[in-house]
C-alpha positions as CSV (number, residue, x, y, z in Angstrom):
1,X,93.6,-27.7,101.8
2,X,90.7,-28.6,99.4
3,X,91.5,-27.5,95.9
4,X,90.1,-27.4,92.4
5,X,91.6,-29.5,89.8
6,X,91.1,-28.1,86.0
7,X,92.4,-30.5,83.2
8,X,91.9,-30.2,79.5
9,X,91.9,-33.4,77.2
10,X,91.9,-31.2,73.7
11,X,90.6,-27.7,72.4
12,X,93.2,-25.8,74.1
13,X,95.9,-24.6,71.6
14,X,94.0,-25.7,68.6
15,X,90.4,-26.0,67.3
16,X,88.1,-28.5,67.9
17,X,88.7,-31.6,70.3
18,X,86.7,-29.5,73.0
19,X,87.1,-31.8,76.4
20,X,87.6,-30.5,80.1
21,X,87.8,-32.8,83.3
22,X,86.6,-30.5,86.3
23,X,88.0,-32.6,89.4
24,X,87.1,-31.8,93.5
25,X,88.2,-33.5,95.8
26,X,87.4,-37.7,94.9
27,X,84.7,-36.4,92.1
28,X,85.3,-35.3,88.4
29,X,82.8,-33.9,85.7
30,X,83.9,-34.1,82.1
31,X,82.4,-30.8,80.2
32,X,82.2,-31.6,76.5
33,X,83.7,-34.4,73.9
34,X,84.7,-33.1,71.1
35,X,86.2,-33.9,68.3
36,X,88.6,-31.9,65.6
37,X,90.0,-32.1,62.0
38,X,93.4,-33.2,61.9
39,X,96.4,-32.3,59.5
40,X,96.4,-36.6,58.7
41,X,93.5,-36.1,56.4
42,X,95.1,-38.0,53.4
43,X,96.3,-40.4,55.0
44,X,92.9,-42.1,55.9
45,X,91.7,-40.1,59.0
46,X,88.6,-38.2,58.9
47,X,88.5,-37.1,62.8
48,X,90.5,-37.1,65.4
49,X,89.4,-37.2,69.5
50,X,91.0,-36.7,72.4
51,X,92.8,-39.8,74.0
52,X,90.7,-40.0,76.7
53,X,92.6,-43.3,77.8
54,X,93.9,-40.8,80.5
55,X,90.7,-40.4,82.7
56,X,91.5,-44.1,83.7
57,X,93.3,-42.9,86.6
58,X,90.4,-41.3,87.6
59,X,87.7,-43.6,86.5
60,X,86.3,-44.1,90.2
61,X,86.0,-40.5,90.2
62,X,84.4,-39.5,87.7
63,X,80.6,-38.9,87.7
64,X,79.0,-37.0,84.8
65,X,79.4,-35.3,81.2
66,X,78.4,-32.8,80.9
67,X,77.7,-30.5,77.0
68,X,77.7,-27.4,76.5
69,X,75.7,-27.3,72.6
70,X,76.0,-29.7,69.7
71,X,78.9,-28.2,67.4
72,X,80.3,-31.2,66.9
73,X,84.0,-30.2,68.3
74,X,81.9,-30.5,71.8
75,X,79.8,-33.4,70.7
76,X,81.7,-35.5,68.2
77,X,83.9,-37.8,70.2
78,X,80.4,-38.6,72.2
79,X,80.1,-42.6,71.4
80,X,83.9,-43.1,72.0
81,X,84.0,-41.6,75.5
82,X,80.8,-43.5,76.5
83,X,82.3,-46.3,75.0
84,X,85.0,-46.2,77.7
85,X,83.2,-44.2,80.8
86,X,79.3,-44.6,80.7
87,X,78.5,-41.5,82.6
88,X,75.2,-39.8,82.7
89,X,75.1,-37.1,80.2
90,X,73.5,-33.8,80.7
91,X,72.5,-31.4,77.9
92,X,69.8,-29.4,76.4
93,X,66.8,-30.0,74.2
94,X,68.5,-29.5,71.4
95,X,72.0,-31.0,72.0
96,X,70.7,-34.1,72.9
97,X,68.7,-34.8,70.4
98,X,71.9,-34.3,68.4
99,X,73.6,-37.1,70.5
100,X,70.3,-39.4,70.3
101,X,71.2,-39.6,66.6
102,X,75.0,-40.2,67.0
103,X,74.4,-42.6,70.2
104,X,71.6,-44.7,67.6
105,X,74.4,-44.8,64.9
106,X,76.6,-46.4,67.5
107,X,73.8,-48.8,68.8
108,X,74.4,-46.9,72.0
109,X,71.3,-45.2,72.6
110,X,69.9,-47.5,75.5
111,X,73.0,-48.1,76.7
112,X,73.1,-44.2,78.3
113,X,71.7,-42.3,80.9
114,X,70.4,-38.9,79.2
115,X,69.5,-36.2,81.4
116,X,67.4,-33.2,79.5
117,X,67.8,-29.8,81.0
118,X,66.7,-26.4,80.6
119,X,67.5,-22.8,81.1
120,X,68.5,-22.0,84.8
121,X,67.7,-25.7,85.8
122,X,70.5,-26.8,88.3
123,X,71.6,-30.6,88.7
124,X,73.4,-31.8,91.6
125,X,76.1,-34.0,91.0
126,X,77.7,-35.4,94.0
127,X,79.5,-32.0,95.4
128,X,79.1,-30.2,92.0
129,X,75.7,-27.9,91.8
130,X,75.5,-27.1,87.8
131,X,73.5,-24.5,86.4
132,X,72.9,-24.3,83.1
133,X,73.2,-20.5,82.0
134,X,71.7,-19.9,78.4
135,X,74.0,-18.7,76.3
136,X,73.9,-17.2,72.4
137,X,75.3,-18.5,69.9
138,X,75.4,-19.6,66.3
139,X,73.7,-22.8,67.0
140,X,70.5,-23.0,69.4
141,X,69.8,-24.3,73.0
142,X,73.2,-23.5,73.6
143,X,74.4,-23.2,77.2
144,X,77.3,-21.2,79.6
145,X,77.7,-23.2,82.8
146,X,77.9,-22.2,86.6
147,X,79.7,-24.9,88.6
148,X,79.6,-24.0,92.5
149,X,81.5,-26.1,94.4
150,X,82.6,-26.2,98.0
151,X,85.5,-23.7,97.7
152,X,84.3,-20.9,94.7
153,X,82.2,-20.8,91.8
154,X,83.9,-21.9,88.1
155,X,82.2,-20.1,85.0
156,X,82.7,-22.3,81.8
157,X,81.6,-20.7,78.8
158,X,81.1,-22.7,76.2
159,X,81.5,-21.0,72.8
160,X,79.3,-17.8,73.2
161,X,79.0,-14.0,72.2
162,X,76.5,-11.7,73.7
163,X,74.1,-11.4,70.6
164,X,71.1,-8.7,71.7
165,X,69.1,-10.0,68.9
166,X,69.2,-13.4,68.2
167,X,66.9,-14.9,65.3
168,X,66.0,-17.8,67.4
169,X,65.3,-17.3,71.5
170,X,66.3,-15.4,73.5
171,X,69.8,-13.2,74.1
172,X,72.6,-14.5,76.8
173,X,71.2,-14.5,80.1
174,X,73.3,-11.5,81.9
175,X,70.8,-11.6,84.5
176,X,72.2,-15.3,85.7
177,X,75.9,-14.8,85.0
178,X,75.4,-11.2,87.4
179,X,74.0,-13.0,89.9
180,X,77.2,-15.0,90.6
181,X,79.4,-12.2,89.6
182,X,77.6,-10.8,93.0
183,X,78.4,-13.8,94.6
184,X,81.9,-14.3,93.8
185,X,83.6,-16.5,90.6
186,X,86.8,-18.1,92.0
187,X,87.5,-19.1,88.1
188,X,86.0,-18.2,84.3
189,X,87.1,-19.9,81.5
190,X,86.7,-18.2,78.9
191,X,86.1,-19.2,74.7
192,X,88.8,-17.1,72.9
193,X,88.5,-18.1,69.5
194,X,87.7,-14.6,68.6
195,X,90.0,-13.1,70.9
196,X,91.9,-11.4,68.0
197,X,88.8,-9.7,66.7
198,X,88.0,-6.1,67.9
199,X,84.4,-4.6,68.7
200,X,81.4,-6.5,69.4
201,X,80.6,-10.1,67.4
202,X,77.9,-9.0,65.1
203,X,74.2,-10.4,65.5
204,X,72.9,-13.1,63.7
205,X,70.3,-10.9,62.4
206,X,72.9,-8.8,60.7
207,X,72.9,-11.5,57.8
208,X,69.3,-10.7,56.9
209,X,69.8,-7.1,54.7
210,X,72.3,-9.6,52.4
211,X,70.4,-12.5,51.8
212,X,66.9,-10.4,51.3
213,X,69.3,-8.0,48.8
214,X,70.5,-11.4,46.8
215,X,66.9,-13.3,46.5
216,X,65.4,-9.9,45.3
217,X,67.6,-10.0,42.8
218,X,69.0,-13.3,41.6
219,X,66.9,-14.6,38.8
220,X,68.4,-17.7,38.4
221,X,68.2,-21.0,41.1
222,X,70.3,-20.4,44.5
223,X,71.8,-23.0,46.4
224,X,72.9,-21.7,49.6
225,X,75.3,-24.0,51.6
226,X,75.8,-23.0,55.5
227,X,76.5,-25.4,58.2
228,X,74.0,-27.8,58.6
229,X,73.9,-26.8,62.8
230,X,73.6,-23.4,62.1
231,X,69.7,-23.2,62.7
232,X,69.6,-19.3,62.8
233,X,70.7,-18.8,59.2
234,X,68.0,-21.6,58.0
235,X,65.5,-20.0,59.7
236,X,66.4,-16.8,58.0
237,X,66.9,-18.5,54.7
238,X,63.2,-19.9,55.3
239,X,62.1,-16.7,56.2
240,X,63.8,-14.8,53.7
241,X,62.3,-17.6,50.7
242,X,58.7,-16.7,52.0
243,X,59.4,-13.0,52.1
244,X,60.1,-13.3,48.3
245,X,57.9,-15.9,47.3
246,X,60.4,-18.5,46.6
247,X,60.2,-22.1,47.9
248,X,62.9,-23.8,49.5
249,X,64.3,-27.3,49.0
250,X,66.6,-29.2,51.7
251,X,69.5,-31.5,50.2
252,X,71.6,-33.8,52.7
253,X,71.5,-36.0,55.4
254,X,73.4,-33.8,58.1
255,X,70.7,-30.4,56.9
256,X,67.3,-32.4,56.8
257,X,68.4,-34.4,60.5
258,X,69.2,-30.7,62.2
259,X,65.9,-29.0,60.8
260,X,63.7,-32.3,61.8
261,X,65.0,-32.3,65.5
262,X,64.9,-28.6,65.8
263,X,61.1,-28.7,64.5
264,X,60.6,-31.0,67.3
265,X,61.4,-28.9,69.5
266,X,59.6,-25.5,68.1
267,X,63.2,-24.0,67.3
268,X,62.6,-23.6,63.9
269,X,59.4,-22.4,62.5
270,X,59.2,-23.6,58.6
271,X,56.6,-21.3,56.7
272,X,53.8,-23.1,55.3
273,X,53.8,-24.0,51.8
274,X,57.6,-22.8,51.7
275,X,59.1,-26.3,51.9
276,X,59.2,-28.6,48.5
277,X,60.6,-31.5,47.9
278,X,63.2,-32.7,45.1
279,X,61.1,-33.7,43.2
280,X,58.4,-31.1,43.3
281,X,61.4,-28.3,42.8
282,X,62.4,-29.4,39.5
283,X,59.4,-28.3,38.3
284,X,60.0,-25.0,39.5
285,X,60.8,-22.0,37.4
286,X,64.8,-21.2,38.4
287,X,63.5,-17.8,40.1
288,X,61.1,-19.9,42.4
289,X,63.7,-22.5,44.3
290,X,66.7,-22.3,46.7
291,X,68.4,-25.0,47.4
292,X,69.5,-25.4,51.1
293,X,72.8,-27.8,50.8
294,X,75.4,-29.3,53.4
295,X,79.2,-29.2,52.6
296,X,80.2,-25.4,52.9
297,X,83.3,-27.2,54.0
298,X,83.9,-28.9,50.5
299,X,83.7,-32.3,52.2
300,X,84.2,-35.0,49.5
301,X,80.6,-36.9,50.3
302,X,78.7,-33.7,51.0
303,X,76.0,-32.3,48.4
304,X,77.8,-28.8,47.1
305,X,81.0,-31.2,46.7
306,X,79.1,-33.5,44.4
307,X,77.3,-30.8,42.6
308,X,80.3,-28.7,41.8
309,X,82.4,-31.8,40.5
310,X,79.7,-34.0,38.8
311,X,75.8,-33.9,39.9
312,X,73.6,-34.8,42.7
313,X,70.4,-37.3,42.1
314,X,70.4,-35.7,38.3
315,X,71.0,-31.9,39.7
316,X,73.3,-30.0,38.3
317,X,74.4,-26.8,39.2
318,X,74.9,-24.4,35.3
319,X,75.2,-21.1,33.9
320,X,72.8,-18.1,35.9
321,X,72.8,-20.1,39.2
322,X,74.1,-18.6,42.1
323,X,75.7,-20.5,45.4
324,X,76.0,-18.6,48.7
325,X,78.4,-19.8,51.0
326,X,76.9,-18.9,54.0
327,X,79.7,-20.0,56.7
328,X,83.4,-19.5,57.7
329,X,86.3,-21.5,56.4
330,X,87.6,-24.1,58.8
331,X,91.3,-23.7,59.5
332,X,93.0,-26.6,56.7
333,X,89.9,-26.2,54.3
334,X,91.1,-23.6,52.4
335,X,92.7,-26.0,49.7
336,X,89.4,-28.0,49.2
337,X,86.9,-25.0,49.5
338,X,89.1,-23.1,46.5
339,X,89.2,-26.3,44.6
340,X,85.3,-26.1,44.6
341,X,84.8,-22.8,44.0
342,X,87.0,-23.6,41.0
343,X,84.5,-26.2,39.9
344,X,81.7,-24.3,40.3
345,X,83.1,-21.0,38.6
346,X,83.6,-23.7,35.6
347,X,79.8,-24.5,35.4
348,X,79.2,-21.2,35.0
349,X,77.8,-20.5,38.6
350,X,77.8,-16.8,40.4
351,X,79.4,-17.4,44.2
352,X,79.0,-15.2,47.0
353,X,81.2,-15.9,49.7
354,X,81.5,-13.7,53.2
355,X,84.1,-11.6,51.7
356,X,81.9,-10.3,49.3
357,X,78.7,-9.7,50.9
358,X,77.1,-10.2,54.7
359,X,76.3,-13.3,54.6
360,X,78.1,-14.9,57.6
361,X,78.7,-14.0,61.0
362,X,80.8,-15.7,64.0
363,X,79.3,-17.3,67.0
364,X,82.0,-16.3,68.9
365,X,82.9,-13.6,71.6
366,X,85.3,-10.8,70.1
367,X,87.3,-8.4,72.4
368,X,84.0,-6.3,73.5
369,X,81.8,-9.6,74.3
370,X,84.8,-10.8,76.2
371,X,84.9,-7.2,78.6
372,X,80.8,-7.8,78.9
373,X,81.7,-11.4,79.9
374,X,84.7,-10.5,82.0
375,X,82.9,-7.8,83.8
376,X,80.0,-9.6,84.7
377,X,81.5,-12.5,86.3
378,X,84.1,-10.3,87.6
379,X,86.4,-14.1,88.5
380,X,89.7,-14.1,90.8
381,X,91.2,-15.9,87.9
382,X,90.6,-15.7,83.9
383,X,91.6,-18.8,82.2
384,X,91.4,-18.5,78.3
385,X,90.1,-21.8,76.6
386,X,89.0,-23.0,72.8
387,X,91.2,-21.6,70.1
388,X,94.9,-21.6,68.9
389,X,97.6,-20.1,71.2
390,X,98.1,-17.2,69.5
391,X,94.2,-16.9,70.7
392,X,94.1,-17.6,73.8
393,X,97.6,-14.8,74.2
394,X,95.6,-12.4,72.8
395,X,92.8,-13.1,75.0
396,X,95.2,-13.1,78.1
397,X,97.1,-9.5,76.8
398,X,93.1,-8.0,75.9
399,X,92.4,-8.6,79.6
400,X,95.3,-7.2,81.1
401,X,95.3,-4.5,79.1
402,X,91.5,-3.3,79.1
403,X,89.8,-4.8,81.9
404,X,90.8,-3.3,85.2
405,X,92.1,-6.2,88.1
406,X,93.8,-8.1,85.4
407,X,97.7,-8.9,85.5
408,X,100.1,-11.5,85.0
409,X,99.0,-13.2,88.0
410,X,95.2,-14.3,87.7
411,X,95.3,-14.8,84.0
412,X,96.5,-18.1,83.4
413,X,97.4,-19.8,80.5
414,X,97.2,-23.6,79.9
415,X,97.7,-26.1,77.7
416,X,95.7,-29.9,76.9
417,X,97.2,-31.6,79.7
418,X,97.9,-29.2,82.0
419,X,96.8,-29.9,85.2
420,X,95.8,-26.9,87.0
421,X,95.3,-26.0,90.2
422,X,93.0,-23.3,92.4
423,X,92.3,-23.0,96.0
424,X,91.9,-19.7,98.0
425,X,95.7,-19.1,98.3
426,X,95.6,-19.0,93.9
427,X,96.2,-20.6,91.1
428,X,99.2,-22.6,89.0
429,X,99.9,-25.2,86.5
430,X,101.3,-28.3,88.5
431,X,102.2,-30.3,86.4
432,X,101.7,-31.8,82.0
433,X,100.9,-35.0,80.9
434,X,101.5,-35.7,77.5
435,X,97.8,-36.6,76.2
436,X,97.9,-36.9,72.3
437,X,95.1,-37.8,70.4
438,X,93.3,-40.9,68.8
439,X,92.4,-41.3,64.9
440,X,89.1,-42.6,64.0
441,X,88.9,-44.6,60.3
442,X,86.4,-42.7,58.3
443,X,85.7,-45.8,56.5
444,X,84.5,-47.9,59.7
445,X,84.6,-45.0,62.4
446,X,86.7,-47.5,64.3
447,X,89.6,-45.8,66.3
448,X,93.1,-46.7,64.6
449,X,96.3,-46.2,66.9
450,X,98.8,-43.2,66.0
451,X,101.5,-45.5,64.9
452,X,99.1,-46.3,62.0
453,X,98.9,-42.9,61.1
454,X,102.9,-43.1,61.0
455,X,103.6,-45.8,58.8
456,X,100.6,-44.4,56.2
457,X,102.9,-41.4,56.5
458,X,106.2,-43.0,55.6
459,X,104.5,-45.1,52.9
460,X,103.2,-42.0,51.3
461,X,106.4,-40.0,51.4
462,X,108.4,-42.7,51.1
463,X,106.7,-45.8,49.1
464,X,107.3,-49.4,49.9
465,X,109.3,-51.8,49.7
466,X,108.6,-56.2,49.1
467,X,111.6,-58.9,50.1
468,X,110.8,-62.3,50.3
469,X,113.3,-64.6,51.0
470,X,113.1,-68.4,50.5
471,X,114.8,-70.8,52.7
472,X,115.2,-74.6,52.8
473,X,113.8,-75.8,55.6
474,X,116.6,-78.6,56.5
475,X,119.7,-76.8,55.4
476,X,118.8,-73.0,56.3
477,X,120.2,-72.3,52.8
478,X,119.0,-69.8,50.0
479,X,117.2,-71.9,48.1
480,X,116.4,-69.6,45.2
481,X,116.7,-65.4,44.4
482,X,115.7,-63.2,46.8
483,X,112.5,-61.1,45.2
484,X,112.1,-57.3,45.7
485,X,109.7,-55.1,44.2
486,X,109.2,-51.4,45.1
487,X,106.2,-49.2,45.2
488,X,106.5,-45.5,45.0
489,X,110.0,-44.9,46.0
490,X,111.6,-42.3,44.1
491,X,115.0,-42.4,42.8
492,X,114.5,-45.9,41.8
493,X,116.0,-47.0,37.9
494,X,115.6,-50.8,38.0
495,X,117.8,-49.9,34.4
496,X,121.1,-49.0,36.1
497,X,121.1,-52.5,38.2
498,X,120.0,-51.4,41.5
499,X,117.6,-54.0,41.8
500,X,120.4,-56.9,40.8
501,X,122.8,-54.9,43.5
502,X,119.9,-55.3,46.5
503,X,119.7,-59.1,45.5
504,X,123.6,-59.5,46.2
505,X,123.4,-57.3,49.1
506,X,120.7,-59.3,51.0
507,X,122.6,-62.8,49.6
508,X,125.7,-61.3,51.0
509,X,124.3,-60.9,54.4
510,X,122.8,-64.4,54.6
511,X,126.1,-65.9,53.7
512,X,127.3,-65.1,56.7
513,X,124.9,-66.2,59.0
514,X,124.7,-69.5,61.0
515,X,122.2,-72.1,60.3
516,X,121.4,-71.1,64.0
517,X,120.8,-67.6,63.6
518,X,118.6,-68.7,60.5
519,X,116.2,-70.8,62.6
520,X,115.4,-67.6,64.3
521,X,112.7,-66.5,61.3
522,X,111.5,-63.4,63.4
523,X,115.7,-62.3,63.8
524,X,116.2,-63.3,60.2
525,X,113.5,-60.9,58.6
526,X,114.4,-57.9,60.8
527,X,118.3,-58.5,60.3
528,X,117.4,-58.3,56.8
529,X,115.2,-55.8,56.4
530,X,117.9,-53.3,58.3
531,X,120.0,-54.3,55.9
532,X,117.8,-53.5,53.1
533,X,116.8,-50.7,54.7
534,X,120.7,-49.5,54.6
535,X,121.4,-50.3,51.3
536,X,118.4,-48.6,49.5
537,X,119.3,-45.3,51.7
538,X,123.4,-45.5,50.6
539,X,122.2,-45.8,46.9
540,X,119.2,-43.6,46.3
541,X,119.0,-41.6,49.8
542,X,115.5,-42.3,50.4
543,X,113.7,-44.4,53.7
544,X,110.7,-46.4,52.6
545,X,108.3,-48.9,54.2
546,X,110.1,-52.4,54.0
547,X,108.3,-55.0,54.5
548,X,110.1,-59.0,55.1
549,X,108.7,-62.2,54.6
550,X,110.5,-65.7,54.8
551,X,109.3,-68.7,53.5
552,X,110.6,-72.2,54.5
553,X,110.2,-74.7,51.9
């Protein structure tokens, strides 16, 4: 019996890491590549990405990627998984240029096949027909997707809400998504990162009464820090800054990249004479200039960062200047984004932040979008994708509870991993395959293995520890003391003789050995650093990194 096979790499149970494989028969389509913000942040890692290691099983099957928009927990991972499957990629006007720029970083760029697609275009891909359903969001040229394939019709969302009145295009196409809802949706998989939020997902025009209330008003400079994707609130900033006579200047790489590419592509219309440059807004009077920053996020290298701790290019941010912070708080940025508003309330700066004032809404579906969604596709099965668990429950219990046809037994849960399974007799999990996830440096942006990330672990919590032992080369003898030295372990007191008791224990463990068993150098320094290893935890309790070396003189 022919059967569809649904497998996510990442995104489900957490956020970010978005990745799907969508597998028929001998043919797969990867929806997204993604990549999220891990909990290993100190210890080196920037990003983390799926593992994507596991599509080599089915590397002869697969046959496209395929985005959805370019957040970049759909995007991100982008050069890695080319890197491993060159497929040709399929995406919008806007999303691709996105990945143009990432690809070029990589010195991938003509390495990959790039298909650009529009609104209600449909691509054939081997027995997949794709069409690409525009969808609203907070970012632009943002698409849901229909994939008909031999045995029913799968809906994949993407992240979405239905927004009546976008700033920029046009709302979700209904129309489209009805038209299959008709036909008959064997599966919809469905975002739920708002699935705990009741009514409707405001507007992004809803923003627009706040922001024209704080530049009529503010006298002083504004620096207004949003995510450097979210091309509806800089249009409305723009629009806003003309509406007031104020002039708008654009600081960091990420913000002026986003607003050149969606220029180029008429979704953004700049006001004449609105944009300045540095330069040109110093000699502004501080009622005449906003400042339009990246790092809402309080990332270390970002421009608000820099400007709450020390200065940017000779800016400053002082007394009488306000900063809106125009965007939600990514789950684990809490710490760092109070740490900078701490900074900033120190220089004497007025912040507005969404709890305060409208100046941020969601791009995703709450419980209402999700009925207009639900209703319209009207699918045999709803599976719940992109957000935490507790998410993706709610999402399952909102449907059951509110949206007549819904039970137990066509709303299915999954996890990354899962691989599930839907033909015409229904639907079930058949079996998990333990993914996990790969690091990437954010010095180099080179991928570094987990076990890395566990030994930068244990050397934080539990420091490190240096033996070298020196042996002559004829008689396998200890030919002088054994030196250790410890970094960051706690408990140590080199005062009460600990250090002269580790010497005698390691002496007393090569005593014993055979001039045989010493000629092993690779048995020698892991017999000894075990028994290193034992004697530091009997004395002081504590495991830390030990690191052997032998030297034969």
């Amino acid at each position: 019996m022919s059967k569809i096979e649904i497998i996510p790499l990442g995104g489900i149970g957490e956020f970010g890491m978005n990745s799907m494989g969508i597998r028929y028969e001998d043919e797969m389509i990867v929806v997204d590549a993604g990549m999220g913000f891990p909990e290993e942040t100190p210890y080196g890692v920037d990003i983390s990405i799926p593992n994507f290691d596991f599509l080599e099983e089915y590397r002869d099957d697969l046959t496209a990627l395929i985005l959805t928009h370019g957040h970049e927990d759909h995007i991100g991972a982008l050069p890695y998984f080319l890197r491993k499957f060159n497929l040709p990629v399929y995406a919008s006007r806007f999303t691709l240029g996105l990945a143009e720029k990432k690809l070029d970083e990589h010195k991938m760029l003509d390495e990959v096949l790039l298909h650009r697609v529009h609104p209600n275009d449909v691509a054939e891909v081997g027995n997949f027909r794709i069409e690409f359903i525009h969808a609203s969001h907070s970012l632009v040229d943002c698409f849901s997707l229909a994939i008909k394939t031999p045995i029913g019709t799968i809906i994949h969302t993407g992240d979405y809400k239905i927004d009546d009145s976008p700033v920029i295009g046009k709302p979700y196409d209904l129309k489209t998504l009805k038209k299959y809802g008709d036909e008959g949706v064997l599966a919809l998989l469905g975002d739920s990162t708002n699935a705990t939020v009741e009514g409707r997902t405001p507007s992004e025009t809803a923003v627009i009464p706040a922001f024209e209330e704080i530049f009529e008003n503010t006298t002083g400079r504004i620096f207004v820090s949003t995510f450097a994707s979210s091309i509806h609130r800089l249009q409305i900033v723009f629009d806003v800054a003309e509406q007031f006579g104020k002039k708008v200047c654009i600081l960091g790489r990420s913000m002026q990249k986003n607003i050149e590419i969606a220029s180029e592509f008429s979704l953004l219309s700049i006001p004449e004479d609105v944009l300045v440059g540095m330069g040109e807004s110093r000699s502004l009077n501080d009622d005449e200039i906003v400042y339009l920053v990246t790092g809402s996020q309080a990332e270390s290298r970002a421009v608000l960062w820099n400007l709450a701790t020390s200065g940017y290019k000779g800016l400053e941010v002082g007394k009488g200047d306000t900063v809106v912070l125009s965007a939600r708080i990514i789950p684990g940025n809490e710490k760092a984004i109070s740490r900078m508003i701490g900074h900033l309330y120190k220089r004497g700066a007025n912040i507005i932040e969404e709890k305060r004032r409208l100046i941020h809404v969601s791009g995703h579906a709450s419980q209402e979008d999700i009925r207009i969604m639900v209703e319209t596709a009207r699918p045999k099965f709803l599976v719940p994708i992109h957000g935490e668990y507790r998410m993706l429950f709610r999402h399952k219990e909102f449907a059951k509870n509110h949206i007549d046809g819904y039970t137990d037994d066509n709303v299915i849960l999954i996890e990354n991993g899962d691989l599930l399974e839907i033909d015409e007799t229904g639907a079930r999990v058949v079996e998990n395959h333990q993914l996990g996830r790969t690091f990437i440096d954010e010095e180099s942006l080179s991928e570094i293995e987990y076990e890395t990330i566990r030994e930068r672990k244990k050397l934080a919590y539990g420091g490190a520890v240096s033996l070298v032992v020196t042996i002559d080369k004829a008689s396998k003898r200890l030919t002088a003391e054994p030196s250790i030295s410890f970094q960051g372990v706690a408990g140590v007191d080199l005062g009460n003789g600990l250090l002269d008791d580790a010497r005698e224990a390691i002496k007393a463990a090569v005593s014993v050995m055979s001039p045989h068993e010493m000629a092993d150098v690779s048995w020698l320094q892991e017999t000894l650093r075990i028994h290193l290893k034992r004697f530091i935890q009997k004395e002081i309790g504590t495991k830390p990194v030990i690191v052997t070396t032998i030297v034969e003189v």
